[in-house]
C-alpha positions in Angstrom: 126.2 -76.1 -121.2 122.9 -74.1 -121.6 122.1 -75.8 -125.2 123.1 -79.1 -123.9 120.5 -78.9 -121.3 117.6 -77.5 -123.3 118.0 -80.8 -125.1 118.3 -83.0 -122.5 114.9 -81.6 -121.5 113.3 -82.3 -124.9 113.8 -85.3 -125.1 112.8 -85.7 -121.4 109.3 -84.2 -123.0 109.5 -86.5 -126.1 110.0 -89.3 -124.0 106.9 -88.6 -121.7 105.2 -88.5 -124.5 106.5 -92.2 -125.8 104.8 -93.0 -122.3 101.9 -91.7 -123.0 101.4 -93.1 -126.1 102.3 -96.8 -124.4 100.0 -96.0 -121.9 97.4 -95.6 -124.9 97.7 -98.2 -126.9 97.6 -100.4 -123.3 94.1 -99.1 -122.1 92.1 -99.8 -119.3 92.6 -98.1 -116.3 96.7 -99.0 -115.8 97.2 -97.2 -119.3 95.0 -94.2 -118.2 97.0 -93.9 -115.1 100.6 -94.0 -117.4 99.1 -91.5 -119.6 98.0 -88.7 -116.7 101.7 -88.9 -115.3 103.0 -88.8 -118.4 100.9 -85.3 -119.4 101.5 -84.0 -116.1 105.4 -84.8 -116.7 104.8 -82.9 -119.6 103.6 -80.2 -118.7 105.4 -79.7 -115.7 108.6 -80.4 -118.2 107.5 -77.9 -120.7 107.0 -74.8 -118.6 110.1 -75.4 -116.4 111.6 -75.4 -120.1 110.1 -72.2 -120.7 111.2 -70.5 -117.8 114.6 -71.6 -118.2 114.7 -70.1 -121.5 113.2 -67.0 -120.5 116.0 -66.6 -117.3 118.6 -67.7 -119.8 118.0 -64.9 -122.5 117.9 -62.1 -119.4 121.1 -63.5 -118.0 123.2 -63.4 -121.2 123.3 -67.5 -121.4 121.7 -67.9 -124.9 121.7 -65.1 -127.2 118.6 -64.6 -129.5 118.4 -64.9 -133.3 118.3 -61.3 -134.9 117.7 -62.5 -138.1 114.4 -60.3 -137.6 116.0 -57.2 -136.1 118.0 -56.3 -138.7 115.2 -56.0 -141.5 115.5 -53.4 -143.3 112.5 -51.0 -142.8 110.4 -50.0 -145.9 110.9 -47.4 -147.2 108.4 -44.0 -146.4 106.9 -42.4 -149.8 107.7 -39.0 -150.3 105.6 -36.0 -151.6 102.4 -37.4 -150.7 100.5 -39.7 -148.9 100.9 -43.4 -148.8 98.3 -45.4 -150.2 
């Protein structure tokens, strides 16, 4: 359910975007008007997106890549110094 709506919100943003990009190509002040609701839409899209993200990996909804995590760690000379 989490995943599902992390998409459904991108393409929310992607289609403010497509606004914006209408209200481009129109001009004039009509089009300026489309594209400032469609950044603000944006915006407002993109950091409620964040935030959900953020509460879903402290709750235990999503669980993070550890691809990273388990690196193995170089290794420490021995003897001497490294260089």
């Amino acid at each position: 359910m989490t995943k599902i709506l992390i998409i459904i919100v991108i393409i929310a943003i992607l289609t403010a975007l497509g606004f914006g990009l209408i209200g481009m190509l129109r001009g004039g002040r009509q089009g300026s008007d489309k594209m400032f609701k469609s950044l603000v839409t944006r915006v407002a899209l993109s950091v409620l997106l964040f935030a959900f993200v953020l509460l879903a990996g402290a709750m235990g909804w999503i669980k993070p890549n550890n691809a990273i995590l388990d690196a193995p760690k170089p290794q420490q000379a021995q003897g001497g110094y490294a260089a």
